[in-house]
C-alpha positions in Angstrom: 0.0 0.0 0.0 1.6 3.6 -1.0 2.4 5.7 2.2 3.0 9.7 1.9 6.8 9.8 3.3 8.7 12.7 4.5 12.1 11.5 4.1 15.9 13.1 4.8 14.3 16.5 5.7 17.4 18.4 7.4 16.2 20.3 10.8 18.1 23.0 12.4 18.3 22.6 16.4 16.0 25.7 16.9 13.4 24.1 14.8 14.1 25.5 10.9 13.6 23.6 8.2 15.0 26.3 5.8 16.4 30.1 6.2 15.2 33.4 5.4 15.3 35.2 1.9 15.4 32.3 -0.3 16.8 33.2 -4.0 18.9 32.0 -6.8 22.1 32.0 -4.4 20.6 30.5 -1.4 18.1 28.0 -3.2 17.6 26.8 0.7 17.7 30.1 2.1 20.2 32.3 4.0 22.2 29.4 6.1 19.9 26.6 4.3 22.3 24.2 2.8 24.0 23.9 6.4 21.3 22.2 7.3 21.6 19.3 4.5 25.4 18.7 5.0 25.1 15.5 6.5 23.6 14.3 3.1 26.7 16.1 0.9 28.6 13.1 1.1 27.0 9.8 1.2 27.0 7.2 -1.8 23.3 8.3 -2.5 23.9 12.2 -3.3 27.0 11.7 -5.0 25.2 9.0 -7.8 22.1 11.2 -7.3 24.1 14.5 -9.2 26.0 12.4 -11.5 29.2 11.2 -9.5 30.8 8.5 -8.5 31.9 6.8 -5.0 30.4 8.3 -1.4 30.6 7.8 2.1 29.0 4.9 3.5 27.2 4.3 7.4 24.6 5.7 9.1 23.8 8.8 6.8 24.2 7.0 3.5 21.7 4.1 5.2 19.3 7.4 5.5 20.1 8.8 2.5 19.3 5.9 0.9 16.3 4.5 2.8 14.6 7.9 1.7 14.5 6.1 -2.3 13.4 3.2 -1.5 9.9 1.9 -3.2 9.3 5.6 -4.4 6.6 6.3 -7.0 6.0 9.8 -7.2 6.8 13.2 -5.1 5.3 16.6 -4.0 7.2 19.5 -4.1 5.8 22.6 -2.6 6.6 25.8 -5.1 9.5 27.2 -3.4 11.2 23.6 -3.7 10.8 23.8 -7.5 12.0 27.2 -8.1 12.1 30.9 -6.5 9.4 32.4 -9.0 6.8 34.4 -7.0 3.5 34.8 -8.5 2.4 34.2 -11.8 4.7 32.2 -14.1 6.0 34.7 -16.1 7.3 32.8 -18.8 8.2 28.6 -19.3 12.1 29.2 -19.1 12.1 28.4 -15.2 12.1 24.3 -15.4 13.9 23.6 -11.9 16.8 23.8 -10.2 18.3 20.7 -11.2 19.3 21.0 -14.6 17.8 18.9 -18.0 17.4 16.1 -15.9 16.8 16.4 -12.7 17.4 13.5 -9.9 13.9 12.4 -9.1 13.3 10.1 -12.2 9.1 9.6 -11.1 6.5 11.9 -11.5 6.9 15.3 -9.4 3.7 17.2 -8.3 4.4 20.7 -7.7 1.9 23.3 -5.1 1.3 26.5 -7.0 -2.2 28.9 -7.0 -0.4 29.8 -10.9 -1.4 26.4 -13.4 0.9 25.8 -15.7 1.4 22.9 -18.2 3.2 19.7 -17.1 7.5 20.1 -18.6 8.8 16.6 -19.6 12.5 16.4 -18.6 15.1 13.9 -19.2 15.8 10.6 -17.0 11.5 10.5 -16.7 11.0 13.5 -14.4 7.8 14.9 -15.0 6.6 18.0 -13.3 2.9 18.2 -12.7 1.8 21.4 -11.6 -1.6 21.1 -9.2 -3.4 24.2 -8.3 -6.4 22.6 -6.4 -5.1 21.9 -3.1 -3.0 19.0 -1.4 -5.3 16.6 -1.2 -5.7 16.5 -4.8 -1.8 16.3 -5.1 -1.5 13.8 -3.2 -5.0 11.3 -5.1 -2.4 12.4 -8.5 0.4 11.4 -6.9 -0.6 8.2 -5.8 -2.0 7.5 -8.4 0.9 7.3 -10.6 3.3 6.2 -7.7 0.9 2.7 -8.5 1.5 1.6 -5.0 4.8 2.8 -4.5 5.5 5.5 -1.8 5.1 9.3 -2.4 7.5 11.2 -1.0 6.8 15.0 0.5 10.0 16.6 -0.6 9.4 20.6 1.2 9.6 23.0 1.6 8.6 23.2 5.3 5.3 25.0 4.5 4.6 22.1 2.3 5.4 19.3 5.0 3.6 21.7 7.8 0.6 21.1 5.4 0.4 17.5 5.2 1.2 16.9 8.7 -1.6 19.3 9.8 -4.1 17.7 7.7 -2.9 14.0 9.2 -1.8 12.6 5.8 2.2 11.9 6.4 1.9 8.1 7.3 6.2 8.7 8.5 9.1 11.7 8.9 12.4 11.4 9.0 14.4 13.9 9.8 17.9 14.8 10.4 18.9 17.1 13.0 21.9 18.9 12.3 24.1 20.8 14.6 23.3 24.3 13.0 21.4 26.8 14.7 19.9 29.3 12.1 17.9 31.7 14.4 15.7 32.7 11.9 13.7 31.3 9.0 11.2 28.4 8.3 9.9 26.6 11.3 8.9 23.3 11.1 6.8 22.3 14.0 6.3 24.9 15.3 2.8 25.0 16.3 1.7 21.5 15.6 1.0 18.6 17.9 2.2 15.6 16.9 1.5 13.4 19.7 -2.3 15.0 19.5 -1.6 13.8 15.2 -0.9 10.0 16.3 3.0 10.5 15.6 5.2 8.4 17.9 8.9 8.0 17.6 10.2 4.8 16.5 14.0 5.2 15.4 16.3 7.6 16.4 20.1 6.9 15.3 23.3 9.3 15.7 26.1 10.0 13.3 28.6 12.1 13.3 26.7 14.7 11.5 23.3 14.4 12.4 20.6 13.2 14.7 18.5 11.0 12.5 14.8 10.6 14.1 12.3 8.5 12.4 8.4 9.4 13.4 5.5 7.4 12.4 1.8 7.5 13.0 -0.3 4.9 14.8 -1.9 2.4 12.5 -5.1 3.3 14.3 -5.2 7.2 13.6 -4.3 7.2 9.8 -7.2 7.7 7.6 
C-alpha cells in the first residue's frame, strides 16, 4: 500500500527547516544548505548528481532508505524554483538542470497552473493548483502503489502533517542553529496527530529521528 513519506528532511536545532530570503544564491535560504550537509557526502547524493563513490554508514543508510519503493513526489513551489506569483514565462524548469534527480513523477503546489515540462531521465513536473489533497490522489496515483515522498519546503510538509496525511518523517537534526527562517513544528502537535517516535540513530553529522503515526489514527 503507498504511504506519503517525508524522508531526509534536514532540521536545524532551533526548529528550521529552511532560512530566510530564499533566491537563486541560497536555493535553501540564507544558512539553508548547512542544514543538509550531512547528506553532501554519502553514496546516495554523489550518484544522485551524476558522481561517483560516497561515504558509507549511518547517513548514507538514511540517504538511501529515503528512495526506496518511491513512485512519485510533491514539491511545494518554493522547492521547484524561486518564482513568486504568476509564471512569467516557461524558461524556469527547476533547479536541477535537464534532468533532474527524481526520475518519477513530481507534483508541484502553486495557486499559478501551468502545463506539465517533460525532462530527461523520466521527471515529470505536474503542476496542481487545487489543493494537497488533490496532489496527493495524483500522486498516488501514478506512484501505482509505490510511496510518495513530501520533498518541502517546510510549508509544504507543515501542510500534510496538519491535515494528518504523512503516514512517517524522517528527519535529520543537524548541529546548526539558524535563528531565523522556516519553522517546522512549530505549532503543531504531533503526539495530539498520532505521531510516535520509532528510530532515532546518531552519526557524526546528524541526529536522525524516524516518526511514524499509529496504524489506528491514519485515515
Amino acid at each position: 500500500m503507498s504511504k506519503l513519506i517525508v524522508s531526509s528532511f534536514g532540521l536545524s536545532i532551533d526548529g528550521f527547516g529552511a532560512g530566510p530570503r530564499q533566491s537563486l544564491d541560497n536555493p535553501l535560504g540564507v544558512g539553508g544548505l548547512a542544514l543538509m550537509e550531512w547528506a553532501f557526502t554519502t553514496r546516495t547524493f554523489q550518484q544522485m548528481h551524476g558522481g561517483s563513490g560516497g561515504s558509507t554508514g549511518v547517513d548514507e543508510d538514511f540517504a538511501a532508505r529515503g528512495f526506496a519503493n518511491l513512485g512519485a513526489w510533491i514539491l511545494g513551489r518554493n522547492m521547484f524554483g524561486p518564482v513568486r506569483g504568476a509564471w512569467p514565462n516557461d524558461e524556469w524548469k527547476g533547479w536541477w538542470g535537464a534532468n533532474p534527480p527524481y526520475h518519477v513523477p513530481v507534483f508541484v503546489l502553486t495557486h499559478h497552473p501551468r502545463a506539465s515540462i517533460e525532462m530527461e531521465g523520466g521527471t515529470t513536473f505536474h503542476f496542481v493548483s487545487d489543493g494537497i489533497e488533490a496532489a496527493l490522489a495524483r500522486a498516488k496515483a501514478a506512484a501505482q502503489g509505490r510511496d510518495v515522498r513530501v520533498g518541502g519546503g517546510p510549508a509544504t510538509v507543515r501542510q500534510y502533517l496538519r491535515a494528518g496525511l504523512v503516514d512517517e518523517v524522517h528527519l535529520a537534526l543537524s548541529p546548526v542553529l539558524l535563528g531565523t527562517g522556516e519553522p517546522l513544528l512549530e505549532g503543531i502537535d504531533l503526539t495530539a496527530l498520532g505521531y510516535g517516535c520509532t528510530a532515532h540513530v546518531a552519526s557524526s553529522h546528524a541526529m536522525h529521528v524516524v516518526l511514524t503515526k499509529s496504524a489506528r489514527t491514519r485515515a
